[in-house]
C-alpha positions as CSV (number, residue, x, y, z in Angstrom):
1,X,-7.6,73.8,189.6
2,X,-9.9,72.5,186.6
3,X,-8.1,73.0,183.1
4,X,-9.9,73.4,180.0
5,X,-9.2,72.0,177.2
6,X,-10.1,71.5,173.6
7,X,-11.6,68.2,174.7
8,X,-13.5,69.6,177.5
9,X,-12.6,70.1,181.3
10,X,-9.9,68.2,183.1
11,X,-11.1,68.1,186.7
12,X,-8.3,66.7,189.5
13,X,-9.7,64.4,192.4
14,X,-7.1,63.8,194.9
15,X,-6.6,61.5,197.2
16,X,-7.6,62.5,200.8
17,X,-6.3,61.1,204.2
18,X,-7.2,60.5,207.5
19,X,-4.5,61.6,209.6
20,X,-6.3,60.2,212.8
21,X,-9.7,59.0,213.4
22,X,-12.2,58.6,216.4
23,X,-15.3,57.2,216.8
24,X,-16.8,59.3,219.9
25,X,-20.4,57.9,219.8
26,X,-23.1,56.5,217.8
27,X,-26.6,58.2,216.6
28,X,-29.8,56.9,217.5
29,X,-30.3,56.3,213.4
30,X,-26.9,54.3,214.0
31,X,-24.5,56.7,212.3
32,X,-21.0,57.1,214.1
33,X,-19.9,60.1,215.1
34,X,-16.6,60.7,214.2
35,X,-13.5,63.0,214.6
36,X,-10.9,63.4,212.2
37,X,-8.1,65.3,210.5
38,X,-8.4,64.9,206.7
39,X,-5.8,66.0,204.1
40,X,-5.7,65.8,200.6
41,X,-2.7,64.3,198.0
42,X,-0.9,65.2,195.0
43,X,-1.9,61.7,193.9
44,X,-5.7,61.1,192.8
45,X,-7.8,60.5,189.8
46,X,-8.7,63.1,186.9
47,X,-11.7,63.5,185.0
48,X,-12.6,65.3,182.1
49,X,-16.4,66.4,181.4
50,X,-17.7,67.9,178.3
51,X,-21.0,68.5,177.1
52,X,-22.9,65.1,175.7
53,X,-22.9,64.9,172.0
54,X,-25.1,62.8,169.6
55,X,-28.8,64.0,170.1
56,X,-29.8,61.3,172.5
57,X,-30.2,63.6,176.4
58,X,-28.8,61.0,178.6
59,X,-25.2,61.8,181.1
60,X,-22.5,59.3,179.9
61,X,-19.1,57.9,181.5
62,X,-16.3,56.4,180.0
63,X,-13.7,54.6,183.1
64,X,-9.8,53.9,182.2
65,X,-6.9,53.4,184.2
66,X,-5.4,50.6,186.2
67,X,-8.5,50.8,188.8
68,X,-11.1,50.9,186.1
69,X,-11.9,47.2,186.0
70,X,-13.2,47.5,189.9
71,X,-15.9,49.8,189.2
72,X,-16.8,49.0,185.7
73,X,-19.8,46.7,186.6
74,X,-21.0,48.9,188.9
75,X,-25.1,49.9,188.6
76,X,-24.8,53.5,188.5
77,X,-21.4,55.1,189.5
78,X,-21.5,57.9,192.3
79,X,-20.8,60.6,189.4
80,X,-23.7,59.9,187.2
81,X,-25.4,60.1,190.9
82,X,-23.9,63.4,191.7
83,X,-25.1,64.5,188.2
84,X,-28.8,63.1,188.4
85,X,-28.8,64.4,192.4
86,X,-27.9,68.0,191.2
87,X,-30.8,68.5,188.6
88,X,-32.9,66.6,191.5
89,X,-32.5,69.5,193.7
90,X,-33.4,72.0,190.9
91,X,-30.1,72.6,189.1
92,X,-30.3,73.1,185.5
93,X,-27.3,71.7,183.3
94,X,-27.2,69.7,179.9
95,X,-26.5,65.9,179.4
96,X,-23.1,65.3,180.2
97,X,-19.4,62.6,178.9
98,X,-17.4,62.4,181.8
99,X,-14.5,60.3,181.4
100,X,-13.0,59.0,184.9
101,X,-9.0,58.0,184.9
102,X,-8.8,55.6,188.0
103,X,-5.7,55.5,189.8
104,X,-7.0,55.0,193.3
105,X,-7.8,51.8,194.2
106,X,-10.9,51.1,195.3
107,X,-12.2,49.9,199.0
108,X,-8.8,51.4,200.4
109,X,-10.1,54.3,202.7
110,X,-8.5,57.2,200.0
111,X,-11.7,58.4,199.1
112,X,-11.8,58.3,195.8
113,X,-14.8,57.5,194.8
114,X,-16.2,60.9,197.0
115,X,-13.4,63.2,195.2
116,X,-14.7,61.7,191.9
117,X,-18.0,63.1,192.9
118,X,-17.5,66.6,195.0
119,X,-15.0,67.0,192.2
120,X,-18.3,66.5,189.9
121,X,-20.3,69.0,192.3
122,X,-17.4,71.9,191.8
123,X,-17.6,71.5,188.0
124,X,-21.5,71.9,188.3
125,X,-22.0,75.1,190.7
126,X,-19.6,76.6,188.2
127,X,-21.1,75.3,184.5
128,X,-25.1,74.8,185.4
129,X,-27.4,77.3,184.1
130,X,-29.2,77.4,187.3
131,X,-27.2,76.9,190.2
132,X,-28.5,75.0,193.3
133,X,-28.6,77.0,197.4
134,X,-25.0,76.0,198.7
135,X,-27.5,74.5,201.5
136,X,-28.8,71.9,198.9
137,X,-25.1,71.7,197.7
138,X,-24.2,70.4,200.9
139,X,-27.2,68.1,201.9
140,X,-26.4,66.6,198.1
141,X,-22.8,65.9,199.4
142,X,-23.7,64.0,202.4
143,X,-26.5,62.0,200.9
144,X,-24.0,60.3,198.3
145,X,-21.6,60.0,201.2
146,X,-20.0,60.7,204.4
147,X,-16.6,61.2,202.9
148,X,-17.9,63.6,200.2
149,X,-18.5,66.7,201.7
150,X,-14.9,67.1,203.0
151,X,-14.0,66.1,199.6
152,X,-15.8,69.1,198.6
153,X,-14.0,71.6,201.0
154,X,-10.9,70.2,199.0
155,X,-8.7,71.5,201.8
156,X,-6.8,70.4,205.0
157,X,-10.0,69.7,207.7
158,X,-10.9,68.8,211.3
159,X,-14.0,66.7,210.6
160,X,-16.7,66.0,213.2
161,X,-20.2,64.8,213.7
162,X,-21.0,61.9,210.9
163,X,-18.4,63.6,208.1
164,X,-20.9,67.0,207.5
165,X,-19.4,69.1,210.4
166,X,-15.9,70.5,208.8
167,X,-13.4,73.3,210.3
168,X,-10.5,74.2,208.1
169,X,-7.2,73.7,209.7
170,X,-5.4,77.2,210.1
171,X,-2.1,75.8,209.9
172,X,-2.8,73.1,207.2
173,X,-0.3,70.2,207.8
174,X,2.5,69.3,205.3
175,X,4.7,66.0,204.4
176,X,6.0,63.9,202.3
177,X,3.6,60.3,202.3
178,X,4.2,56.8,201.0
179,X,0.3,55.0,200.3
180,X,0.4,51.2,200.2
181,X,-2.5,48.9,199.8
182,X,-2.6,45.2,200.2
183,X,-4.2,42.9,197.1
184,X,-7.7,43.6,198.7
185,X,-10.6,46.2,198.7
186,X,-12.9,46.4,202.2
187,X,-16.2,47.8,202.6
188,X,-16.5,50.7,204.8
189,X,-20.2,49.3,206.1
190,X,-18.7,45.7,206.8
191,X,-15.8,47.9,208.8
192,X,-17.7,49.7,210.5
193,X,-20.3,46.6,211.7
194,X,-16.9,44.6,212.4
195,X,-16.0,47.6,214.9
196,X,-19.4,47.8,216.7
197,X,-18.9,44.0,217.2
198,X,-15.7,44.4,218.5
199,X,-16.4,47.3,221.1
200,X,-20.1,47.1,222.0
201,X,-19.8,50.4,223.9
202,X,-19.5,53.5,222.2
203,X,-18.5,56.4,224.5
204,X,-20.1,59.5,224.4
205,X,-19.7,62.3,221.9
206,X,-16.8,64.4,223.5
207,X,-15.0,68.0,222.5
208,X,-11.6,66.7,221.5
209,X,-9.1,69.3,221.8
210,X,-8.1,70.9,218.3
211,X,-5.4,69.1,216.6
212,X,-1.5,70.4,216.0
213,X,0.2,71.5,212.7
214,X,2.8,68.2,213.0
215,X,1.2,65.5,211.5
216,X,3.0,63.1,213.1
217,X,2.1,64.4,216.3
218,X,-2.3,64.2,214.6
219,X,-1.0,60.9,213.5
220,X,-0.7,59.6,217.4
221,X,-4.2,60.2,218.3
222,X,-4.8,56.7,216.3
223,X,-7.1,55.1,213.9
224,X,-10.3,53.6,216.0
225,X,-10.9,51.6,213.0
226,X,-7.8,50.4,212.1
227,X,-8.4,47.1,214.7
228,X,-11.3,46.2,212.4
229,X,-9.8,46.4,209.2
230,X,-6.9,44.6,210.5
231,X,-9.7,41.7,211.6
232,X,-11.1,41.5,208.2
233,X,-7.4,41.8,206.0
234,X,-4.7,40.7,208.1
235,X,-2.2,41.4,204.9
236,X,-2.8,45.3,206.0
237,X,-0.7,44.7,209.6
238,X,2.5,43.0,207.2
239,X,2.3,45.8,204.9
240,X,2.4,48.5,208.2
241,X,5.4,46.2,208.9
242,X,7.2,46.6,205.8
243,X,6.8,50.6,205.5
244,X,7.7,50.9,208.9
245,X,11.0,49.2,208.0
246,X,11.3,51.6,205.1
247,X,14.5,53.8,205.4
248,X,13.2,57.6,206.6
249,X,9.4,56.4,207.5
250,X,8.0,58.3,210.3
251,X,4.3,57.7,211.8
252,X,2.6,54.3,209.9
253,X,-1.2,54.2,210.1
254,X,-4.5,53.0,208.4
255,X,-6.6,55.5,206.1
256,X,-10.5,55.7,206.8
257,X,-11.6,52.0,207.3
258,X,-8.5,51.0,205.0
259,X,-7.6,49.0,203.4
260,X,-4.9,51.5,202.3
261,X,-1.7,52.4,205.0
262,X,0.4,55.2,205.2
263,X,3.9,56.1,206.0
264,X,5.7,59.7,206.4
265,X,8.9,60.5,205.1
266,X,11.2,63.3,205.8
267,X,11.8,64.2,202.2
268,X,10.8,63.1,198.4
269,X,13.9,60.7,198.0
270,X,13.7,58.8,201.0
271,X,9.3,58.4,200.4
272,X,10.5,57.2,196.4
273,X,13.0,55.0,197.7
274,X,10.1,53.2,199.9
275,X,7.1,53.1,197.2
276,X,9.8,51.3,195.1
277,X,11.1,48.8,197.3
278,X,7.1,48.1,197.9
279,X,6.8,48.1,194.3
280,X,9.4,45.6,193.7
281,X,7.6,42.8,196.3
282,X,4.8,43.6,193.7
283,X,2.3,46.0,196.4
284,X,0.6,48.7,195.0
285,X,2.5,51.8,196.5
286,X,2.8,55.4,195.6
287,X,5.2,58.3,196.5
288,X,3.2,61.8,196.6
289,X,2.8,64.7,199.2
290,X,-0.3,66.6,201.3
């Protein structure tokens, strides 16, 4: 939930997951198909929007946190685009400061950078003057990315056709989760062009049967990207090793095209236990929940 504040609005941007991921064909335009089960953390980044002050009409955005530094140079950052993309379609909303608190890394298949922006899109249907069709809403989504309009739903999904096709999950499922990331960011487009070269043929789109409440038992249908993210940052198969070793970790598997991992654990102890012991052998790692 957003909370206001004297300051302006504090807007929460979680982490999401992919619990399992397939790749059941390819689009003539080139886009895979894909089907997945996406959750959403405790863990994420925060923003906090207020309107622009100083006289001068233009959007603004302030970066901290221990992440900021990797998106600091970057041209225009997908919330200014979410912004300029929503008065494109015909939304009407005043110059905006949004400051962005980075705490998930970047490149790591967590989504962040799409929660940063459907988190953007909430706080807009709810403040503009004019709001845009939920339509438009949702085309805007997928044109700033394929991980964004799940992002939007903000809840527990079964994703399908190129990221825009999205079923909530009746029985949403639940556990305690250890992320670890190597020292390394990856691209999802170099991912994804390292998996086409890997398997040439790309079976046909198929009706995979829905998936159950355990997420350990989601968690065994695999990651068909994990093989190419592996290929381009073999440091991500050594960090699978040492969560798996991890006292209490269940399933171990890659997120999106990684280059973040992911463990289950049984209960909050045991998943603290393992982000510190990850911690200590200096890896990024963080205990949280879905």
């Amino acid at each position: 939930m957003p909370v206001a504040t004297g300051e302006g609005e504090r807007l929460a941007a979680p982490a999401k997951l992919n619990l399992c991921l397939q790749i059941t064909g390819r689009r003539a335009d080139g886009y895979h198909l894909l089907d997945s089960v996406v959750v959403f953390t405790d863990f994420g980044d925060s923003l906090t929007v207020r309107p622009a002050g100083g006289g001068n009409g233009t959007d603004s955005l302030y970066i901290t946190g221990p992440f900021a530094a990797a998106i600091a140079q970057e041209p225009e950052n997908i919330c200014l685009r979410a912004i300029r993309g929503y008065r494109d379609a015909g939304g009407v909303i005043g110059p905006l400061s949004v400051t962005l608190d980075k705490h998930v890394p970047v490149g790591a298949g967590l989504g962040g950078g799409s929660s940063n922006a459907a988190a953007i899109l909430r706080y807009l249907d709810r403040q503009a003057a004019t709001r845009i069709h939920p339509d438009a809403l949702g085309a805007l989504a997928l044109d700033l990315g394929a991980d964004v309009p799940v992002c939007l739903a903000g809840t527990a999904q079964h994703m399908t056709g190129i990221g825009e096709q999205l079923r909530p999950l009746d029985s949403a499922p639940h556990s305690h989760v250890v992320l670890a990331r190597p020292d390394a960011s990856l691209s999802t487009i170099a991912v994804f062009r390292a998996f086409a070269g890997m398997q040439q043929d790309v079976g046909a789109p198929c009706d995979l049967p829905p998936p159950p409440a355990d997420p350990r038992q989601i968690m065994q249908r695999g990651n068909d990207l994990a093989a190419a993210a592996l290929h381009l940052c073999p440091d991500i198969g050594g960090l699978m090793d040492q969560l798996a070793a991890c006292r209490g970790a269940g399933g171990v598997q890659t997120s999106g095209s990684g280059s973040a991992c992911f463990a289950l654990f049984p209960d909050a102890r045991l998943a603290s236990a393992a982000a510190a012991r990850l911690a200590s052998k200096g890896q990024w790692a963080v205990a949280t929940a879905f």
